[in-house]
C-alpha positions in Angstrom: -7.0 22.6 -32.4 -4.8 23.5 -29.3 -7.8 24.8 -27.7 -9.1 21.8 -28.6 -6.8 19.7 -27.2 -6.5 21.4 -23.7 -10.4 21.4 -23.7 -10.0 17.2 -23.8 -7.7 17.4 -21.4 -9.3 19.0 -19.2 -12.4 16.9 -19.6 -10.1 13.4 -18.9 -9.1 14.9 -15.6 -12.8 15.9 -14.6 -14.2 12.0 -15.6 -11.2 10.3 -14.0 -12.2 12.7 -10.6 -15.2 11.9 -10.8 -14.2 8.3 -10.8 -12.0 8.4 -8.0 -14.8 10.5 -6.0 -17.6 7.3 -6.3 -14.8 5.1 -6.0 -14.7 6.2 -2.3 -18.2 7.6 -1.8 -19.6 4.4 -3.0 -22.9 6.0 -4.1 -23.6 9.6 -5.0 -25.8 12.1 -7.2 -24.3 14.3 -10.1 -25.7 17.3 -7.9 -23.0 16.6 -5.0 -20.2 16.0 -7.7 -21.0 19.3 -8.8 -20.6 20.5 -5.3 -17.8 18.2 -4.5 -15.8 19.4 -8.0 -16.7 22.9 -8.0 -17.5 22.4 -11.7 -20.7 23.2 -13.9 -23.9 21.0 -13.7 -23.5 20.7 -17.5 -20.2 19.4 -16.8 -20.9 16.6 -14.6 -23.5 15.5 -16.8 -22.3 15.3 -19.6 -19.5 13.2 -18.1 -21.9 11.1 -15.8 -24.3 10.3 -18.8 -21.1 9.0 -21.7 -19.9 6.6 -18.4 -23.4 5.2 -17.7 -23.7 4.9 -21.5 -20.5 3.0 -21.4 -21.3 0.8 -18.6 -18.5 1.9 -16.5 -21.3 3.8 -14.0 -24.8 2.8 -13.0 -27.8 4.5 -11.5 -29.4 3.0 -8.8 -32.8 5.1 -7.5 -33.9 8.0 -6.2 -32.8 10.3 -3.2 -35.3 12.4 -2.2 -34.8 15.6 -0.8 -36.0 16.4 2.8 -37.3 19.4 1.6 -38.8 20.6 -1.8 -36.5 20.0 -4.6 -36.5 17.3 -7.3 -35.6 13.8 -6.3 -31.7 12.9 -7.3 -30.7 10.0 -9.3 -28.2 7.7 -7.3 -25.1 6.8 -8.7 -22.4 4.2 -8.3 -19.8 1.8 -10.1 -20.2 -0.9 -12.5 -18.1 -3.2 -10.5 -17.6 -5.3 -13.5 -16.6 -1.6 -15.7 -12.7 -1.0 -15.5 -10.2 -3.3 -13.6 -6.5 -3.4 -12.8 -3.8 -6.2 -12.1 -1.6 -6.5 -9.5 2.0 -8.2 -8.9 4.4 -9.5 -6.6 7.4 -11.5 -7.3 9.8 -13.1 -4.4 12.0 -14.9 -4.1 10.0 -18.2 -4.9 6.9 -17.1 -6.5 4.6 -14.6 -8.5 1.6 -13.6 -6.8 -1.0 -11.5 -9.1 -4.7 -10.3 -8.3 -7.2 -9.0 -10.5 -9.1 -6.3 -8.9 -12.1 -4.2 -9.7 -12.6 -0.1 -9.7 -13.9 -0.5 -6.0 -10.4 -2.6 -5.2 -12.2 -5.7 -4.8 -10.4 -8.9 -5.7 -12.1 -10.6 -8.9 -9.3 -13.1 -9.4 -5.9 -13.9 -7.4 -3.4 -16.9 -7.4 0.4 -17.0 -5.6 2.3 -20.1 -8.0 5.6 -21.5 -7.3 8.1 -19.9 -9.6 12.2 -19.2 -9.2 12.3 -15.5 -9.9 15.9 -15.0 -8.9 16.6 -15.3 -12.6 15.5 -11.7 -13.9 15.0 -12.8 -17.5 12.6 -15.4 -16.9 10.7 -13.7 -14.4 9.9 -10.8 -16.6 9.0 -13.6 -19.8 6.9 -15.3 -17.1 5.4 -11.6 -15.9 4.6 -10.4 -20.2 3.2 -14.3 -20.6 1.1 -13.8 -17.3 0.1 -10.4 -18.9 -0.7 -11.5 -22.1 -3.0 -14.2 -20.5 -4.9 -11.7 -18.2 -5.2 -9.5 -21.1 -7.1 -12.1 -23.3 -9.4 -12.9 -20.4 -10.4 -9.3 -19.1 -11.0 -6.0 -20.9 -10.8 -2.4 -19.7 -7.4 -2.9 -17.5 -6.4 0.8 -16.6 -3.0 -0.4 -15.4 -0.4 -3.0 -13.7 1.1 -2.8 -10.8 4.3 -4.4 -9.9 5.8 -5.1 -6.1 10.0 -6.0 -6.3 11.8 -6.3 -3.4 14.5 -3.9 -3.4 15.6 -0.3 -4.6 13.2 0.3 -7.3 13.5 3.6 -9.3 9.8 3.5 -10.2 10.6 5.9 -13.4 12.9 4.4 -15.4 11.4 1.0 -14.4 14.8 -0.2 -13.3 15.3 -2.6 -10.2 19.0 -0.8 -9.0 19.4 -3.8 -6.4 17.5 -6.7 -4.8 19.4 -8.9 -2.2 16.4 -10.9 -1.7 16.0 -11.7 -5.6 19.6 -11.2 -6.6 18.6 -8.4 -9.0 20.9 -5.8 -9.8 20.6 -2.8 -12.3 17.5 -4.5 -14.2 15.4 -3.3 -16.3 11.8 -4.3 -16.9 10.7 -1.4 -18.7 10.0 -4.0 -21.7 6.4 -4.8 -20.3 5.9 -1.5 -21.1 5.0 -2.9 -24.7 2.0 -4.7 -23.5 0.0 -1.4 -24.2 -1.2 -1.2 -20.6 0.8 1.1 -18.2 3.2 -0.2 -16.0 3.8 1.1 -12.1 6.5 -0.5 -10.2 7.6 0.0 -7.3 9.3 -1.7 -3.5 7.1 -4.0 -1.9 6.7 -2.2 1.0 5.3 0.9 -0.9 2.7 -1.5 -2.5 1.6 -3.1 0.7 1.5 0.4 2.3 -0.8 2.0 -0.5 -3.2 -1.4 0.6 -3.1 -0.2 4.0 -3.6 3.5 3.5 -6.3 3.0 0.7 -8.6 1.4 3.6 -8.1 4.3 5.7 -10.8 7.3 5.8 -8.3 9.8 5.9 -6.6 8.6 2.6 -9.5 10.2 0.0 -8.9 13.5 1.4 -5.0 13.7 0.4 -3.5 12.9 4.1 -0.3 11.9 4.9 0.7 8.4 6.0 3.6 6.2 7.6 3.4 2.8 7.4 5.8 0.3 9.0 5.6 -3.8 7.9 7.1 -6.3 10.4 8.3 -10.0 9.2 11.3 -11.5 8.4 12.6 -7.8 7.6 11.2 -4.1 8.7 10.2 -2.1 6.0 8.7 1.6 5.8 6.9 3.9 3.1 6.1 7.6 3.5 2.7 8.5 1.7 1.5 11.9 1.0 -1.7 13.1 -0.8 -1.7 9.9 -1.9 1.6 9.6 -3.6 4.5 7.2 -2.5 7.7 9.6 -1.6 10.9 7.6 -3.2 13.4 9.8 -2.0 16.2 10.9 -4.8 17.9 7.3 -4.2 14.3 5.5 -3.8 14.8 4.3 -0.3 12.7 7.4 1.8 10.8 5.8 4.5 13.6 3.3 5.1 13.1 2.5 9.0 14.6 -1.1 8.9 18.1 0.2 9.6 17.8 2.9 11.9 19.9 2.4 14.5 17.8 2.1 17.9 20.8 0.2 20.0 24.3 1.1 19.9 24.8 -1.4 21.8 22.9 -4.7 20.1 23.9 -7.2 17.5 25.8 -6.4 14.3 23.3 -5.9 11.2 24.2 -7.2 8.2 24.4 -3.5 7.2 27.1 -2.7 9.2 25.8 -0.5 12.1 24.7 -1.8 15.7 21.5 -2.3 16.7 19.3 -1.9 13.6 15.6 -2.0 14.3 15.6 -4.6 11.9 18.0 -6.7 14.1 16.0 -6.1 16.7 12.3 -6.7 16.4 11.5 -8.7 12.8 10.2 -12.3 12.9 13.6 -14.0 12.9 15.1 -11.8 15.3 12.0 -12.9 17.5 13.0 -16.8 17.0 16.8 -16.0 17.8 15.8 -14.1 20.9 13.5 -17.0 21.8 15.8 -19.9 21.4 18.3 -17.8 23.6 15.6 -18.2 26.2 15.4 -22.0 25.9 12.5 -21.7 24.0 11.9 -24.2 20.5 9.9 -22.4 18.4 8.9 -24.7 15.4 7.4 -21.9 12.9 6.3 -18.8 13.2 2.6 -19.4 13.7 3.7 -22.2 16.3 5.2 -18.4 18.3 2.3 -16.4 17.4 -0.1 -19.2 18.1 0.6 -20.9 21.1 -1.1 -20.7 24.6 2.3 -21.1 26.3 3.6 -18.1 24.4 0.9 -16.3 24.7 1.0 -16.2 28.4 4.4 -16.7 29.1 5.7 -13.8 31.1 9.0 -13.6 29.4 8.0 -13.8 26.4 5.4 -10.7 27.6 8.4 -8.9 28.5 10.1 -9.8 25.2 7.8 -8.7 23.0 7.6 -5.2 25.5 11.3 -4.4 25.0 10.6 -4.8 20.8 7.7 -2.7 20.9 10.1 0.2 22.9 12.4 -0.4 20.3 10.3 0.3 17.5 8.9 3.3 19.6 12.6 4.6 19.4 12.1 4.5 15.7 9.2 6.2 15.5 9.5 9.4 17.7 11.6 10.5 14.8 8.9 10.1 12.6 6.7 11.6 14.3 8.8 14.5 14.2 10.1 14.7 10.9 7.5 13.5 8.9 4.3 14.6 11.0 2.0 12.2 9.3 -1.9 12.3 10.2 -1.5 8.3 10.5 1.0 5.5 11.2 0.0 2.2 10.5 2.2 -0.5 12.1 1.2 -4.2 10.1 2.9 -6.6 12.8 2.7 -10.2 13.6 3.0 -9.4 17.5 -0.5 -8.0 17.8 -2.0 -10.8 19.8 0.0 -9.2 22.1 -0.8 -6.1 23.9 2.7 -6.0 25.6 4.3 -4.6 22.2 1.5 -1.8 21.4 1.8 -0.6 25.1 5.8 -0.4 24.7 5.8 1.2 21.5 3.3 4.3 22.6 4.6 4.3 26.2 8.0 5.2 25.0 6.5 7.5 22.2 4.1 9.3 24.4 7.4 9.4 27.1 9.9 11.0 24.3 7.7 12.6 21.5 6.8 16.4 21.7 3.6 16.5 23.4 1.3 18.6 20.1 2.6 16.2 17.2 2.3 13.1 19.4 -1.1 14.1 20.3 -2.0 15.0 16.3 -0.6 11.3 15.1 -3.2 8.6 15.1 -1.1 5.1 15.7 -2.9 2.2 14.0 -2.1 -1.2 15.5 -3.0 -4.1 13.1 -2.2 -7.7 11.7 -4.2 -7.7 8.9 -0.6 -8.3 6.8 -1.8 -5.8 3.7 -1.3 -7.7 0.3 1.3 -6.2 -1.9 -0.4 -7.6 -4.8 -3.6 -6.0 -3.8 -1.9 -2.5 -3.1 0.3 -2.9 -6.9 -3.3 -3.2 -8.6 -4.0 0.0 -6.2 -1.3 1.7 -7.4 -2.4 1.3 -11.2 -6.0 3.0 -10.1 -4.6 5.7 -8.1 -2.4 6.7 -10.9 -5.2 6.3 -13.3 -6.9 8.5 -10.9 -4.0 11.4 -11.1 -4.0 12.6 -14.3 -1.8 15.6 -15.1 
């Protein structure tokens, strides 16, 4: 029987590899996963054929070979086989997507709801479960995004200025027989970000930094979030780039998240006599846009986050950072940031780390269901 059981073990890992491999190849032919895996032919086709018979994989024609051989039988994903949900909760309301194996969104809503209650919010997140649950079959997981210090283990939400949250526990939605991954927002919009980048199926490392009204940062590693002992590693929002700036509400001088988030941009900006209405009206407007103050604002932010990242780059030595900002209609900030980087950073890890400047503002929703697929995908 032990033999037994190690042998099913062992058989789960291969068909969830095998998953995750077509996930990201798209299309593919049991002969490459044999190459890919290193496995037996009899393996892989044993596998292959139980997943077509269960819908979850499809075959799709013939690739023939450029020379002799028999043709291979193309394979890819059901896209309507396995799915995951995603959630974020703020301070306002619950956002929740319903993606497919590929990570394509099937269904997604963001409703008003006061979650600064904890109680309700997790009633309203097992009701909002239980309704998913009744409408789709085959959910490998949920994913949860909280704002806050989240120890992702013990499902416990240690504190949450934004929400008001402090040493919570949610670990009752456990009890919906589906797992349950939680974890801070910023990991979950970081593992939407990193998911779309090539390098991310072949186990890289990755930094990612979110600008808005705060300054976040995750750490990802062969595609694993690193929480840190006190589940705060990647923390860039209060490193101190200016001795000399503004107070944070942390206590130290010059935070980068004092400096260069979205509010800090408005404060700077009404200094200057500017009236910004909204955020969009800053981001949007010709007379920003081409303002040369506001140029040379948005210059001296992106030196500033430039300061925060040669440490990074030295510490960490990720293959990528990804910066999601709201300043890249501008050039002025990318061309401060990697000026200073390129002026202060050793020369080899500078030149090995690919910078990613993007606004594409990464759902966290979308990376929580993300989260429940790549943990699917890492059996153990």
């Amino acid at each position: 029987m032990k033999g037994t059981k190690g042998t099913g073990v062992l058989r789960e890992k291969n068909k969830r590899e095998i998953l995750s491999i077509i996930r990201h190849v798209k299309k593919t032919t049991r002969q490459d996963l044999v190459k890919k895996m290193k496995v037996s032919k009899n393996t892989v086709s044993l596998i292959v054929d139980e997943l077509i018979s269960n819908n979850f994989i499809k075959e799709v024609g013939i690739k023939t070979p450029r020379e002799k051989g028999r043709p291979k039988q193309i394979i890819e994903l059901n896209r309507d086989g396995y799915r995951s949900i995603g959630i974020a909760i703020d301070k306002d309301y619950i956002e929740y997507v319903v993606i497919n194996y590929y990570g394509e969104i099937i269904e997604k809503e963001t409703y008003d709801f006061n979650c600064q209650d904890p109680i309700k919010t997790k009633t309203e997140m097992i009701s909002l479960l239980n309704r998913l649950k009744r409408k789709y079959d085959h959910i490998l997981g949920v994913g949860i995004a909280i704002p806050g210090i989240v120890n992702n283990e013990e499902k416990i939400v240690y504190k949450s200025v934004r929400l008001g949250w402090e040493n919570f526990s949610i670990g009752e939605l456990d009890d919906q027989n589906i797992p349950v991954f939680i974890q801070n927002n910023v990991n979950m919009s970081a593992l939407s970000a990193v998911e779309k980048e090539e390098d991310f199926q072949t186990g890289g490392s990755f930094y990612y930094v979110h600008i808005s009204n705060g300054v976040g940062g995750a750490y990802i590693t062969n595609k694993q979030v690193m929480n840190g002992v006190s589940w705060t590693a990647g923390e860039i929002g209060h490193i101190s780039v200016d001795p000399q700036g503004e107070l944070c509400i942390c206590g130290q001088k010059g935070c980068l998240e004092q400096l260069i988030s979205i509010s800090s941009f408005k404060r700077v900006l009404t200094k200057e006599g500017y009236l910004p209405a909204s955020v969009n009206a800053i981001l949007d407007s010709e007379d920003y846009l081409h303002s040369q103050k506001v140029k040379e604002i948005i210059h001296e932010f992106g030196e500033y986050l430039g300061r925060a990242l040669v440490p990074v780059i030295h510490l960490l030595n990720p293959n990528q950072i990804i910066i999601d900002n709201p300043y890249a209609v501008f050039d002025e900030f990318e061309k401060g940031c990697m000026s200073y980087i390129q002026q202060n950073a050793l020369e080899i890890p500078f030149k090995k780390t690919k910078v990613t400047f993007g606004r594409s503002s990464y759902r966290k929703s979308h990376g929580a269901g993300l989260c429940a697929i790549i943990n699917y995908e890492r059996f153990v």
